[in-house]
PATISE-261421 format. One record per residue (C-alpha): x, z, y; residue number from 1. Coordinates in Angstrom, 1 decimal, padded with zeros to 4 digits, m for minus. Each point is the difference from the previous one (the first is absolute). Layout:
N
REC, c1, c3, c2, num
REC, X, Z, Y, NUM
...
***
This chain:
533
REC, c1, c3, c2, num
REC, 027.7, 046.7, 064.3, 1
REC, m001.1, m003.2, m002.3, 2
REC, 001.5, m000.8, m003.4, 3
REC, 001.5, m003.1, 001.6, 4
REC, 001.7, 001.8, 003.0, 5
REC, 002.0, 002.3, m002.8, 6
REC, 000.8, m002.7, m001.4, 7
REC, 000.8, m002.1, 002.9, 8
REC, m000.5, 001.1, 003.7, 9
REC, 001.1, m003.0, 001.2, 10
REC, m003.0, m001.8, m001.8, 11
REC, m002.6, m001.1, 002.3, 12
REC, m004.2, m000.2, m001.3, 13
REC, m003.1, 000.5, 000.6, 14
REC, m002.5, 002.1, m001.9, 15
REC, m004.0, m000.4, m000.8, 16
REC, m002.4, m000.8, 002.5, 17
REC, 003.0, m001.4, 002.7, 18
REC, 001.4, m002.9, m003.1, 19
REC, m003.9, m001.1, m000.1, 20
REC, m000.1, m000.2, 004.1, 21
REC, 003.5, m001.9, m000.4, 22
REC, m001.5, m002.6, m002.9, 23
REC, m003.6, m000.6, 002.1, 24
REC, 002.2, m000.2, 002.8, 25
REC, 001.9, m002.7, m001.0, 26
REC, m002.8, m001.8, m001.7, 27
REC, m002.6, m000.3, 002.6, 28
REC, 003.3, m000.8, 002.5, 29
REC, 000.4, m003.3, m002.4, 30
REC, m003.6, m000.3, m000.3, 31
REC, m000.5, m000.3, 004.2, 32
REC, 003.0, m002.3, m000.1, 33
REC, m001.3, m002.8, m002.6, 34
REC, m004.1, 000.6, 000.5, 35
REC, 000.2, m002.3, 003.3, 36
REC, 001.5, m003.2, m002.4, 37
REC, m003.1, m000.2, m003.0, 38
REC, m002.1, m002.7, m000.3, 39
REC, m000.1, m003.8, 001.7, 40
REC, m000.4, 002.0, 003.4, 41
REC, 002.6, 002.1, m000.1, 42
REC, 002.8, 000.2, 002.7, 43
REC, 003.8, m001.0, m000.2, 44
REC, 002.8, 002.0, m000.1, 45
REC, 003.4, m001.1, 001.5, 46
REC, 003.0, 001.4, m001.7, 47
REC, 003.4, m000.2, 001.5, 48
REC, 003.1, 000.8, m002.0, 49
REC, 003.2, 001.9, 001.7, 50
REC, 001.7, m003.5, 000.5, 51
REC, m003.1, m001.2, 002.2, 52
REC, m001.6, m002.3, m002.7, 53
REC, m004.1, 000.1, 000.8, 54
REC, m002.8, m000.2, m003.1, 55
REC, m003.1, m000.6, 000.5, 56
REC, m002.2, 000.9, m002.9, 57
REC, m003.0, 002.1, m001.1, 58
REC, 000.8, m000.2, m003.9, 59
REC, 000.1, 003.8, m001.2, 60
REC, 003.0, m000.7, m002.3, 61
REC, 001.9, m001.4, 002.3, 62
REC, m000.5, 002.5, 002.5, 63
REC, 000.1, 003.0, m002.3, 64
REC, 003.7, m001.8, m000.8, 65
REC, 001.4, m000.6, 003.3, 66
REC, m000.8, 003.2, 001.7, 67
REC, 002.2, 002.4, 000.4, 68
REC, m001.5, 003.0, m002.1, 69
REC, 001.4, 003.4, 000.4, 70
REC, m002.9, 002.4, m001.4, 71
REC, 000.8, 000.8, m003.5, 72
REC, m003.5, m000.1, m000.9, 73
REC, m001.0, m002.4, 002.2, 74
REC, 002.9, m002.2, m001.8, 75
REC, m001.0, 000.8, m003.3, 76
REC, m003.7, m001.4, 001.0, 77
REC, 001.4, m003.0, 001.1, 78
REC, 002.2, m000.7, m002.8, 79
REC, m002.8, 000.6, m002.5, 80
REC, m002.7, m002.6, 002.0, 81
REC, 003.1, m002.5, m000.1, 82
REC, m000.1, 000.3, m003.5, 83
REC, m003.1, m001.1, 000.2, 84
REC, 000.4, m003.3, 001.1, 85
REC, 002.8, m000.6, m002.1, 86
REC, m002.2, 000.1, m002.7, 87
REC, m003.2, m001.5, 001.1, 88
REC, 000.5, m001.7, 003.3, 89
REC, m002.2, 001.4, 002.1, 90
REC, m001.4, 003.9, 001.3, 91
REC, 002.5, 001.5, 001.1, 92
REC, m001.8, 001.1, 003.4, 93
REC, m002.9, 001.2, m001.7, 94
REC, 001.7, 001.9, m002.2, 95
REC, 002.0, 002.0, 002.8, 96
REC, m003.4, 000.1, 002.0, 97
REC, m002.2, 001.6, m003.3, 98
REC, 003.0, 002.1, m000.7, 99
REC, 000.5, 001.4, 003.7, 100
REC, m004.2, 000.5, m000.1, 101
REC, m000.2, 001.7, m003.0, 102
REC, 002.8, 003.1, 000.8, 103
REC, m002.3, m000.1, 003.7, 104
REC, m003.3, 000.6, m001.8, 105
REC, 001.9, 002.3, m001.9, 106
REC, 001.2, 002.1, 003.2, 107
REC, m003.0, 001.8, 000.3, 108
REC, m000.9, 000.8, m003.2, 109
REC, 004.0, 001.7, m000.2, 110
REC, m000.7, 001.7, 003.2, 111
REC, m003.5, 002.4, m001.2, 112
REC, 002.6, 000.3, m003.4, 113
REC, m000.7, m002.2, m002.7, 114
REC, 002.9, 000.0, m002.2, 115
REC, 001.7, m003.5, m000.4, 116
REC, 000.2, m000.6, m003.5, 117
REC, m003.9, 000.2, 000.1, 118
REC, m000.1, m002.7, 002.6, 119
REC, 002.3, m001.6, m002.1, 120
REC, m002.0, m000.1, m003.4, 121
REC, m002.7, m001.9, 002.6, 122
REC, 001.9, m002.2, 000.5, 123
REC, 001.1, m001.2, m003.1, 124
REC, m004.1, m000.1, m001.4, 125
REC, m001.1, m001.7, 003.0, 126
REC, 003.4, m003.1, m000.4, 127
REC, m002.0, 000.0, m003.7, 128
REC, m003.4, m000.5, 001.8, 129
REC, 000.9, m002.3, 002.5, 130
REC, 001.7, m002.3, m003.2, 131
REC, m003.4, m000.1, m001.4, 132
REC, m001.5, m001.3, 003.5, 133
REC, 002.9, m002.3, 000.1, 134
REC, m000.9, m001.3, m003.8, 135
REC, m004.0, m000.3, 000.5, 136
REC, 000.5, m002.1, 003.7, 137
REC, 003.1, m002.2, m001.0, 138
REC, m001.4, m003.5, m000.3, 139
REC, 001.5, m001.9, m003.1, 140
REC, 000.4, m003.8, m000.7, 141
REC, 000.5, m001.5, m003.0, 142
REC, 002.2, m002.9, 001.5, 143
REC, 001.2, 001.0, 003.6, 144
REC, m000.5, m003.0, 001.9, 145
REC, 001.2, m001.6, 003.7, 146
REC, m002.4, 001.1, 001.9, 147
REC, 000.2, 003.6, m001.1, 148
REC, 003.6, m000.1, 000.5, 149
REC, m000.4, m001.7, 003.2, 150
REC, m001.9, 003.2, 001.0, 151
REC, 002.5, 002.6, m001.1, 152
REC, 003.0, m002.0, 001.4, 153
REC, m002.3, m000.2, 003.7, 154
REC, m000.8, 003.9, m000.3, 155
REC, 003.7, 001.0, m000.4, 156
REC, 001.4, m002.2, 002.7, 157
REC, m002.7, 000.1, 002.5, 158
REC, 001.2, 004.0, 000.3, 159
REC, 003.3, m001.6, 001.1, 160
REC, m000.3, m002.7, 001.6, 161
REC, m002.4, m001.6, 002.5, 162
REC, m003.1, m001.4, m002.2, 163
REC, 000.9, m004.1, 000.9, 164
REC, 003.6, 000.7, m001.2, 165
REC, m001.2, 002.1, m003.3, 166
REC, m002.4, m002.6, m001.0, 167
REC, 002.8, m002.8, 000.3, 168
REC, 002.4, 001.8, m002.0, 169
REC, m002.6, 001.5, m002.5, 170
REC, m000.3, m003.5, m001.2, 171
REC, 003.3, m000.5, m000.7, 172
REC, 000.7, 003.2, m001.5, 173
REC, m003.0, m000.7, m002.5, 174
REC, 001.0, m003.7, m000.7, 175
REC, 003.8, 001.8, m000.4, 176
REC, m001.2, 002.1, m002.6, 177
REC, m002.1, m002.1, m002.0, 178
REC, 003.1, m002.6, 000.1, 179
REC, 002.3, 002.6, m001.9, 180
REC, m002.7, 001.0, m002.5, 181
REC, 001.3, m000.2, m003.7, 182
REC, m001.5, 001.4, m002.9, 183
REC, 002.7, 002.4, m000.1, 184
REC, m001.1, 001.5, 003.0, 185
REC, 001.2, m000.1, 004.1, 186
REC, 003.5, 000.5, 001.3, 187
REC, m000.1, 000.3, 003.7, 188
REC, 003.4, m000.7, m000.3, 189
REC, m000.8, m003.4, m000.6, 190
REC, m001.2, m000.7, 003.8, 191
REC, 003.0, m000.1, 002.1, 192
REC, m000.9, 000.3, 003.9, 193
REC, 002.1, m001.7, 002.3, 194
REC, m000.3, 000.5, 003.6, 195
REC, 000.7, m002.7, 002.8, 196
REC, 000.2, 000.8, 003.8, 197
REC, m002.2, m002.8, 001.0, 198
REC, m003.2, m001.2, 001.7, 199
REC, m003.1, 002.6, m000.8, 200
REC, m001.3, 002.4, m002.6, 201
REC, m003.0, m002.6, m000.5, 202
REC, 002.5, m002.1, m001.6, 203
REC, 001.1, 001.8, m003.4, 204
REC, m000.7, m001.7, m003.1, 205
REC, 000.7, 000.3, m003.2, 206
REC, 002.3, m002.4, m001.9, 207
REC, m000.7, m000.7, m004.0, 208
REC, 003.5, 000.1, m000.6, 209
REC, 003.1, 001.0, 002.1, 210
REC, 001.7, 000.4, 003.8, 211
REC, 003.5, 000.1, m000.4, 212
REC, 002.1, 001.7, 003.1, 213
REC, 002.7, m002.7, m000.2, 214
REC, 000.0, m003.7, 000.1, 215
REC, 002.7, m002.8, m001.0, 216
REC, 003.5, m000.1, 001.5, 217
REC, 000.7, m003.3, 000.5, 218
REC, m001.0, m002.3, 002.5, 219
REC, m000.9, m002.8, m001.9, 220
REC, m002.1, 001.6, m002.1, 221
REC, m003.7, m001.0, m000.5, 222
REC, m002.1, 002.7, 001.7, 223
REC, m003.4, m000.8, m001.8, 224
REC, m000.6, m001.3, m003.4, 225
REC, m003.0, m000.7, m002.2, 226
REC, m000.4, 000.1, m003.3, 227
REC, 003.2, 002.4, m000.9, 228
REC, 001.5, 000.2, m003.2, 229
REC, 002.0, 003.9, 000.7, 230
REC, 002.8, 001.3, m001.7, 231
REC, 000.9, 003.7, 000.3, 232
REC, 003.3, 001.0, m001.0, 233
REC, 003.1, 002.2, 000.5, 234
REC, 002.7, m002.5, m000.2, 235
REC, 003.2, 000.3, 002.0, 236
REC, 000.1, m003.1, 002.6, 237
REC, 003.3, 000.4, 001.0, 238
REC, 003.4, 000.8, m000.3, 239
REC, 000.1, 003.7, m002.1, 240
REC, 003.3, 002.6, m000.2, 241
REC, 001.0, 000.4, m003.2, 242
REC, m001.4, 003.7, m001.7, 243
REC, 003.7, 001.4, 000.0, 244
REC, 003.0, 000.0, 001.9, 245
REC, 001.4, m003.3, m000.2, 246
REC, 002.2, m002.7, 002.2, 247
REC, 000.3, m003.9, m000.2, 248
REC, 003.4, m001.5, 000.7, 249
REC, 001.2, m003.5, 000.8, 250
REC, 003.8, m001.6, 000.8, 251
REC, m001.5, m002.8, 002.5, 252
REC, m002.7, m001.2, 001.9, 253
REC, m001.5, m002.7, m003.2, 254
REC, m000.1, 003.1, m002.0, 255
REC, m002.2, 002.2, 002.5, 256
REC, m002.4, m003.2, 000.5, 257
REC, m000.3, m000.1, m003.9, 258
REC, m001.0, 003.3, 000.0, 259
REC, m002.4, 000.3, 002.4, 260
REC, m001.5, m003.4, m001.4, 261
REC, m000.3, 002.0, m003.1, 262
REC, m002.0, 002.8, 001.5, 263
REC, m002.2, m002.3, 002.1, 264
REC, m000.4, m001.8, m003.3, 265
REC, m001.3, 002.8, m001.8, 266
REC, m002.9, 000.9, 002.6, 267
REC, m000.7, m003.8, 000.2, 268
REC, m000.9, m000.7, m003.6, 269
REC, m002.7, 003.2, 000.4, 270
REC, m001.4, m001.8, 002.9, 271
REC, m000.2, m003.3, m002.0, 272
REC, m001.9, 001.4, m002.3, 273
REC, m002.7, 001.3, 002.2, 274
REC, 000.1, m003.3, 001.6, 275
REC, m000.7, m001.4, m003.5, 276
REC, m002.8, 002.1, m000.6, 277
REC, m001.5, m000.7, 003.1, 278
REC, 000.2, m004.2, m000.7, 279
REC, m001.4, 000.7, m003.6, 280
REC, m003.2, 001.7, 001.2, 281
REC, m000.6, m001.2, 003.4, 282
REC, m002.5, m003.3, 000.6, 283
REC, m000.8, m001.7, 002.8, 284
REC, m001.3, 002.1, 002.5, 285
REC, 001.2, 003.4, m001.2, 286
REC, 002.7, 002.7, 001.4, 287
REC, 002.4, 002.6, m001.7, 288
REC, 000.8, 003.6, 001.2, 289
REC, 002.7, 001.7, m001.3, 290
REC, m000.8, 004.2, 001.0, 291
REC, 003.6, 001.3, m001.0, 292
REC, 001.0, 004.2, 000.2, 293
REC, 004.0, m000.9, 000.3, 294
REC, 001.6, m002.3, 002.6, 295
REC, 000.2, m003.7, 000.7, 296
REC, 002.9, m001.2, 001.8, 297
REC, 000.0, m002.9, 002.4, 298
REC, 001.3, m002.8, m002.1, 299
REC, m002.5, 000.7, m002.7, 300
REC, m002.6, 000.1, 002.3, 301
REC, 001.0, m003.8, 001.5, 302
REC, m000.4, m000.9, m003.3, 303
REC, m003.6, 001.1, m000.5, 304
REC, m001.3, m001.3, 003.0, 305
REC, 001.3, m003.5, m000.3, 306
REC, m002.4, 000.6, m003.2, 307
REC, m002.5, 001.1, 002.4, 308
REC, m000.1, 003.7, m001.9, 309
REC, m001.1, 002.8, 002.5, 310
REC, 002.2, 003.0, m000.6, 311
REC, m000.4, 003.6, 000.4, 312
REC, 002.9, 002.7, m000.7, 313
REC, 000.3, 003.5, m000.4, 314
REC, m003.5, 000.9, m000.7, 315
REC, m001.0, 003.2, m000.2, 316
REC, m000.8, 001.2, m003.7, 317
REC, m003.8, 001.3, 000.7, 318
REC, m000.4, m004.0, 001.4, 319
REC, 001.2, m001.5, m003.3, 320
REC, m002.1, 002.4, m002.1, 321
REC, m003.1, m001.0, 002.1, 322
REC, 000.9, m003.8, 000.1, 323
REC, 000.4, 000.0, m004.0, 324
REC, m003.1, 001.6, m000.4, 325
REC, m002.0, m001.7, 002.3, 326
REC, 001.4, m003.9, 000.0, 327
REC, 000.3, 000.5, m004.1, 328
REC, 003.7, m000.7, m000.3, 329
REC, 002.6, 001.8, m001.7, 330
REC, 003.4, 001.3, 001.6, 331
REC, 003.2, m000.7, m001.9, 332
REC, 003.3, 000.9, 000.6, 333
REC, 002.2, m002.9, m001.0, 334
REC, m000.4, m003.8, 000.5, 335
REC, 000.1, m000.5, m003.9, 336
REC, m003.3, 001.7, m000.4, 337
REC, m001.7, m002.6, 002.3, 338
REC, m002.5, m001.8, m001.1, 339
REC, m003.4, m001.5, 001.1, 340
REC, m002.0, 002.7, m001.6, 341
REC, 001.2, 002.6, 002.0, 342
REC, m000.6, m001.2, 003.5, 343
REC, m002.9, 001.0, 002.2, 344
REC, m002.9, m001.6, 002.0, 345
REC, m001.2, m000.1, 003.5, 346
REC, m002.0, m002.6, 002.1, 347
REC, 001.7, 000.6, 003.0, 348
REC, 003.2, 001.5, 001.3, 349
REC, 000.6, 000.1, 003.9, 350
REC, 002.5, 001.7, 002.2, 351
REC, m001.7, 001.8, 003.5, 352
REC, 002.6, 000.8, 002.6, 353
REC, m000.7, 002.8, 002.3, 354
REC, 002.5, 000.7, 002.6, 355
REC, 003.4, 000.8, m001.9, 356
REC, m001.9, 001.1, m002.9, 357
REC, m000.8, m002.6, m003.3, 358
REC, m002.8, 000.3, m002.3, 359
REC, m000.8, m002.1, m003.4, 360
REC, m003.6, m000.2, m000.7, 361
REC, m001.0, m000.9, m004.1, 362
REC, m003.3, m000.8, m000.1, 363
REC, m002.3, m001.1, m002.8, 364
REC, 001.3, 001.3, m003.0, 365
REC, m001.4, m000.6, m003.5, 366
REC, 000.0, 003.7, m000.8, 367
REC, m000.3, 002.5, 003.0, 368
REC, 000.0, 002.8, m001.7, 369
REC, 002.0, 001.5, 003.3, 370
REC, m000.7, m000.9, 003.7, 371
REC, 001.2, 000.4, 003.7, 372
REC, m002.1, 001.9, 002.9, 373
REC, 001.3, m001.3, 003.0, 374
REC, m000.4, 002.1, 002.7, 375
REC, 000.5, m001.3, 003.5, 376
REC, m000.8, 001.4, 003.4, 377
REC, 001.2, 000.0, 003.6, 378
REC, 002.3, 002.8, m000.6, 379
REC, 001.2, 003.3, m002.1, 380
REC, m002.4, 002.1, 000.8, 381
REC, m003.0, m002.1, m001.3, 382
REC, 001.6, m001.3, m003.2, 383
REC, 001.5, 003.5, m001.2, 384
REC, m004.4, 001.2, 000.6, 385
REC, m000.8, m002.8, m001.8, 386
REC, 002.5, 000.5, m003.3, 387
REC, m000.7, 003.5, 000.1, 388
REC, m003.9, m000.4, m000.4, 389
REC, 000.2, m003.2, m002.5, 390
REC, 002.0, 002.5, m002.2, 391
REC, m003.1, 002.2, 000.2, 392
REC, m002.0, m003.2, m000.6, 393
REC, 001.3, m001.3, m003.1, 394
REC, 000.2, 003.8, m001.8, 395
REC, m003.7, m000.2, 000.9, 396
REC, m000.6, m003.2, m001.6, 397
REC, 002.0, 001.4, m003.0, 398
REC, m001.8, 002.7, m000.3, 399
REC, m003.6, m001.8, m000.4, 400
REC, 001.0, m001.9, m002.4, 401
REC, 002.0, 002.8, m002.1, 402
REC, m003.2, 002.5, 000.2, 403
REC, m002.9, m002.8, 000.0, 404
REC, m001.8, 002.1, 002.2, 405
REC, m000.5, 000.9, 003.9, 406
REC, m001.2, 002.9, 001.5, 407
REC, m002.9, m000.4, 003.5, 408
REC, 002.6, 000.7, 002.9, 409
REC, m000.7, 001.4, 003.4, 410
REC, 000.2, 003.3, m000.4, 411
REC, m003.2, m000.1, m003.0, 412
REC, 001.7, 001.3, m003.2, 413
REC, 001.2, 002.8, 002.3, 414
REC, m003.9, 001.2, 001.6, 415
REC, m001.4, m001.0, m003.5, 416
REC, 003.0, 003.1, m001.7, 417
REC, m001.0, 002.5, 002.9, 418
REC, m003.4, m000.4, m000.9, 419
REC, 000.1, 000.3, m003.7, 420
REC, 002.8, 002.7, 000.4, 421
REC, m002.1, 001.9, 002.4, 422
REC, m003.0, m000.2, m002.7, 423
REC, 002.2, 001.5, m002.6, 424
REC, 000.9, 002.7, 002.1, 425
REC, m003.5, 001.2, m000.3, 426
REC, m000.2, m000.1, m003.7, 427
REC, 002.6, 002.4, m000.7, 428
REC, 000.9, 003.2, 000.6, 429
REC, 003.0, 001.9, 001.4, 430
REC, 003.0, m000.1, 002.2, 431
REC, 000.6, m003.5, m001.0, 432
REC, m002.2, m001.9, 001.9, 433
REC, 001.5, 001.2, 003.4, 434
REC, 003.1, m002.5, m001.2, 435
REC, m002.4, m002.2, m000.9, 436
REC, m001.8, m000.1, 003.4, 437
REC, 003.2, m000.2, 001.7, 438
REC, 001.2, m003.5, m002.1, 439
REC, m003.6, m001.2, 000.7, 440
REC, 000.6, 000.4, 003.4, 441
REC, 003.1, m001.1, 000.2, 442
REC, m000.5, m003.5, m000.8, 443
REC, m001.9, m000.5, 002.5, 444
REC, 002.4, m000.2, 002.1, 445
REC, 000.8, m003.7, m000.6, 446
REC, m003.9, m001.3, 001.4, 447
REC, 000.7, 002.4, 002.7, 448
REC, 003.4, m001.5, 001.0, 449
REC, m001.2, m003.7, m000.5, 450
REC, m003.1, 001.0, 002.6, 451
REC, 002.4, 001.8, 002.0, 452
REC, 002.4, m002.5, 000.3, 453
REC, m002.8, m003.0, 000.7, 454
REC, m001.0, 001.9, 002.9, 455
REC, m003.1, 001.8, m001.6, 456
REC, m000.8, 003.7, 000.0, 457
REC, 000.9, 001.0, m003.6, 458
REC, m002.8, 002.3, m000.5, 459
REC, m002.6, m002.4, 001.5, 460
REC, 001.4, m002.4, m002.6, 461
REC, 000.1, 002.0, m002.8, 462
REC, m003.1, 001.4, m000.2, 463
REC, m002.1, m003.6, m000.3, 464
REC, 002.0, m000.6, m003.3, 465
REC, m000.3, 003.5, m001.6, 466
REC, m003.6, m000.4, 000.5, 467
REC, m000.2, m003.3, m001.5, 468
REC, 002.6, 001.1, m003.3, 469
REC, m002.9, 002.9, m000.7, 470
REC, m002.6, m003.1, m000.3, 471
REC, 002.0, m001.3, m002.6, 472
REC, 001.9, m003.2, 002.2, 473
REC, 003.4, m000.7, 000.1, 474
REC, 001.4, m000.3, 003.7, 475
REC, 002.9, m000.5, 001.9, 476
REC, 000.7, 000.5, 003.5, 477
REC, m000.1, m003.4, 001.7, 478
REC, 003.2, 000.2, 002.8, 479
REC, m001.9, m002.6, 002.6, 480
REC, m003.0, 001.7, 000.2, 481
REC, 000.5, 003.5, m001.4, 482
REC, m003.1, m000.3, m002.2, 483
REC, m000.6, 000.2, m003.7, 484
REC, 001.0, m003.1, m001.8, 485
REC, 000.4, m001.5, m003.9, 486
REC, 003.2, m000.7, m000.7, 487
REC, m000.9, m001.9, m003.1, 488
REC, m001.8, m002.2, 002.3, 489
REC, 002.4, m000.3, 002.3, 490
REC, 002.9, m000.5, m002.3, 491
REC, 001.6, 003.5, 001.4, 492
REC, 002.1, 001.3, m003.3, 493
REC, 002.3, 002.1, m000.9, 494
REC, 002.6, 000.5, m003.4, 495
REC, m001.4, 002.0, m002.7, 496
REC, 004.0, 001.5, m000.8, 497
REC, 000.6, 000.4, 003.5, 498
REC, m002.9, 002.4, 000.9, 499
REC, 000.6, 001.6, m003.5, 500
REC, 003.8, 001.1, 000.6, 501
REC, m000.9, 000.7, 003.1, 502
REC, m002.6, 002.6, m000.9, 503
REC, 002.5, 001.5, m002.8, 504
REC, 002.7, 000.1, 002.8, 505
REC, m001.6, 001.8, 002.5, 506
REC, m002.0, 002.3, m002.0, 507
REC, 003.5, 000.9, m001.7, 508
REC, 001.8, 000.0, 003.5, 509
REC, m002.4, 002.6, 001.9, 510
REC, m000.3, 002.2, m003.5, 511
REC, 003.9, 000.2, m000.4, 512
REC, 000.6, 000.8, 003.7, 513
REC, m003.0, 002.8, 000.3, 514
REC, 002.0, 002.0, m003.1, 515
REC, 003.0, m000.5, 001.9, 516
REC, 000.3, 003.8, 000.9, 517
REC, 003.3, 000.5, 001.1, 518
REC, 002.7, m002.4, 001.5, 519
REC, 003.8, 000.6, m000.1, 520
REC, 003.1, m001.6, 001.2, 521
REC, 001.7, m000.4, m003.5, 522
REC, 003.1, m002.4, m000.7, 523
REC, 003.5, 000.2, 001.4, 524
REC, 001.5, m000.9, 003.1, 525
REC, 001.8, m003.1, 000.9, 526
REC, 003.2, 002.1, 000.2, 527
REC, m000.5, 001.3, m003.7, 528
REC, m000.6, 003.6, 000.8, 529
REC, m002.2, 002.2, m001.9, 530
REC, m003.8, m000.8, m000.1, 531
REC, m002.2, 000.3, 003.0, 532
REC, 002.7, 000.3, 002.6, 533
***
C-alpha cells in the first residue's frame, strides 16, 4: 500500500510513468486542437456557448478562453499561453504548439528510459541557445518607421483576417498608434474602439478624436457644427434632492409657485452662465458643445438651443477623460470655475443617426493624443473578428516601437534555432544533448504547421529551407507557394518580446510538466469533508 493511501484511501493519483502519459496526453490533445488555426491560412473555429451564442474566430487566446477545458493539465497549458498574450499580445498558439511538441519529442526518449530531469537540464541550455539565435537575427532600427510598422501590423492581422481586410485595418492601427505617441510612452488605453452595425468591414476608419454613443436630446438642437468651442463638465442641469432628509411646505397655491420659481431659478442662473460663456467666445461662424457627466433637464435644455448650443448629458467618465485630453480642454465641476481658458477645440462636431441608436462624432482636434477606431461591418460576427485581431494589431505596433527591433517572420528565427541548436548538440558531450535535440526539433513544428496548413507537404517544405539556413541565408516559408522566401524583403516580421517569452514559456512549461512525477487529487470537497474525498 502507498504512503498516500495510509494516509488517505479515498485519495485518488497517479504514479511515474502513467502522470507523464496523462501530461503528454493532454498536451499534444491541445496541440492537435490549435495546430489547424496558425498562420494567414489557417482555418476557423466556431464556438457556441450553452445559450446558443456562435463565435467565429481562429485567435488562440480567445479560443484557449472560451473553451470549455476540463484536463487539469491541459488547463494549466492553456492558462499559462493566455498569459502570454496578456503580456505581449500575440503567441499564444505557438506557444501551446512548441510546448505540446517538445513533451512529444520527448516521448521517446522517456520510453528507452532517459530520466526526466536530464531532459529537463536540455532544455533549459538549449531556451539559452535559442536567445542567442534570437539576439544575432533580430533586425534593429534606430527610429522605427511606417513602413516597418506597416509590415508588423500586416503580418499579425493577415493570420486573422483575410489579407484585403488586414491591410485596410493595418493602416489604421499604425496611424492609431503613432496618433497616441507621447514622449511618455503609449497607453493603448487611449484608443477607444467603437463598433457600429452598419454597411461593410471596408468601411472602418479611424477618427483623430472621438465617437460618442449618444447624441443630443432635444429636437431643435443643431446636429452638426463647425468650429466648436467644448466645454466638459459635471454640472447638475436640473432640479437636485437635497443630501438629507428634508420637506418643503406651503399654506396656498402663490406660495408653492414661489417655490418652485425659486428652484427653477437656481438651475437657470447655471445655465446663464454657460450661455454667457458661450456669447463671450463664440464669432461668427463658430459652435459650442457642452459634454456634461450629470443630467440636463428639459427646460435648461430649451434654453441652450435657442442659443443654438448642442448638448450632450450623462456622458460616460472614460468619454470625458478622452475628450479633455484630446480636444485640450479642461473639466470643471462648478459654473464659477468657467472660464475661456478651460474650453476645448474641435473643427467639426456632427451627430449620425443609425436606426434607434445616436452617435456624436468630434473630429479635428488640436491635440489627439487619443482616437476612435470605428469598426463597422454587416453584422456581429464580422465586427467582433475584426476587434479581436486590431487588439492583436495595435500590441504589435507597440511592441516595435517599445523594442526598436523586429525579428524575419515566417517560421525563419525558428529553422535558423534548430539549426544552430542541432550544431551545439554536437559540440558537447553527455546526456544533455538528447533535451537539446528534442527543443531543436520541436520548433519545428511551427514551419511544419504553416506548410501543413497551406496545403503543402510539411517535410517537402521543410527540407528546402534547412538546406538553405546551413548556406548561411535566412528563409522563411512563403504560404502561396510553399517555397523559401526573405521575409526582410518581403516585409514578413515578427516581435522580438513575443518570440522571446514565448521561448521562456514553453521551454519552462514542457520542463515543469516532464518532472511532474506523480499527480494527486488534493483539496477538500465541496461538502467540507476531509481531503480527497
Amino acid at each position: 500500500m502507498s504512503s498516500l493511501k495510509i494516509l488517505n484511501p479515498n485519495a485518488e493519483h497517479t504514479r511515474s510513468l502513467q502522470s507523464l502519459v496523462v501530461n503528454i496526453g493532454a498536451a499534444k490533445g491541445l496541440q492537435n486542437v490549435l495546430k489547424s488555426n496558425l498562420g494567414p491560412r489557417g482555418t476557423i473555429k466556431m464556438l457556441v456557448s450553452g445559450s446558443g451564442d456562435i463565435k467565429l474566430t481562429k485567435d488562440g487566446k480567445i479560443l484557449l478562453h472560451e473553451m470549455q477545458i476540463q484536463h487539469p493539465t491541459a488547463s494549466l497549458i492553456a492558462r499559462a499561453a493566455t498569459a502570454q498574450d496578456d503580456i505581449t499580445g500575440d503567441g499564444t498558439t505557438s506557444t501551446v504548439l512548441i510546448t505540446g511538441e517538445a513533451l512529444k519529442q520527448c516521448e521517446r526518449f522517456l520510453s528507452e528510459g532517459v530520466h526526466p530531469r536530464i531532459l529537463a537540464d536540455g532544455f533549459e541550455t538549449a531556451k539559452n541557445e535559442a536567445l542567442k539565435t534570437l539576439n544575432r537575427l533580430r533586425i534593429r532600427e534606430d527610429k522605427v518607421d511606417k513602413e516597418l510598422l506597416l509590415n508588423v501590423a500586416r503580418t499579425s492581422l493577415r493570420t486573422k483576417l483575410a489579407t484585403k481586410i488586414a491591410d485596410h485595418i493595418a493602416d489604421i492601427v499604425v496611424d492609431a498608434v503613432l496618433c497616441i505617441q507621447t514622449p511618455a510612452g503609449i497607453d493603448l488605453f487611449m484608443v477607444e474602439i467603437m463598433t457600429m452595425p452598419h454597411r461593410s468591414i471596408q468601411d472602418t476608419r479611424l477618427i483623430r478624436g472621438l465617437v460618442l454613443d449618444h447624441g443630443v436630446r432635444h429636437p431643435r438642437m443643431p446636429r452638426s457644427l463647425k468650429n466648436v468651442h467644448i466645454l466638459t463638465c459635471n454640472i447638475s442641469l436640473e432640479f437636485e434632492k437635497s443630501e438629507v432628509d428634508a420637506g418643503l411646505f406651503y399654506k396656498n397655491a402663490a406660495d408653492r409657485d414661489r417655490l418652485v420659481d425659486a428652484e427653477r431659478k437656481f438651475t437657470d442662473e447655471k445655465v446663464k452662465k454657460i450661455i454667457a460663456l458661450k456669447r463671450e467666445v463664440c464669432k461668427e461662424g463658430e459652435g459650442f458643445l457642452i459634454v456634461n457627466m450629470k443630467g440636463i433637464d428639459p427646460p435648461s435644455l430649451e434654453m441652450l438651443s435657442r442659443e443654438g448650443i448642442m448638448g450632450l448629458r450623462r456622458a460616460k467618465r472614460r468619454n470625458m477623460e478622452r475628450l479633455t485630453l484630446a480636444s485640450g480642454g479642461v473639466a470643471v465641476n462648478s459654473v464659477e470655475a468657467l472660464d475661456p481658458s478651460i474650453l476645448g477645440w474641435a473643427d467639426s462636431v456632427h451627430e449620425h443617426v443609425l436606426g434607434e441608436e445616436k452617435y456624436t462624432f468630434v473630429e479635428g482636434v488640436k491635440n489627439p493624443t487619443s482616437c476612435t477606431v470605428l469598426i463597422k461591418g454587416p453584422n456581429a460576427h464580422s465586427i467582433n473578428q475584426v476587434k479581436d485581431a486590431l487588439r492583436d494589431g495595435l500590441r504589435a505596433v507597440k511592441n516595435t516601437i517599445d523594442d526598436q527591433c523586429v525579428v524575419p517572420g515566417g517560421g525563419a528565427f525558428e529553422v535558423a534555432a534548430h539549426c544552430d541548436l542541432m550544431k551545439y548538440k554536437d559540440s558537447i558531450k553527455g546526456k544533455s544533448k538528447l533535451g537539446i535535440q528534442a527543443f531543436a526539433d520541436a520548433l519545428l513544428i511551427i514551419p511544419k504547421t504553416l506548410a501543413n496548413n497551406s496545403g503543402f507537404d510539411p517535410n517537402d517544405a521543410l527540407m528546402p529551407l534547412i538546406d538553405e539556413h546551413t548556406d548561411g541565408n535566412v528563409v522563411g516559408l512563403d504560404v502561396e507557394t510553399g517555397d523559401p522566401f526573405d521575409p526582410e524583403t518581403e516585409g514578413i516580421f515578427d516581435n522580438y518580446r513575443v518570440k522571446r517569452q514565448q521561448l521562456h514559456l514553453s521551454s519552462v512549461l514542457a520542463s515543469q510538466l516532464l518532472l511532474v512525477d506523480e499527480i494527486l487529487r488534493a483539496g477538500k470537497s465541496a461538502a467540507g469533508g476531509p481531503p480527497g474525498q
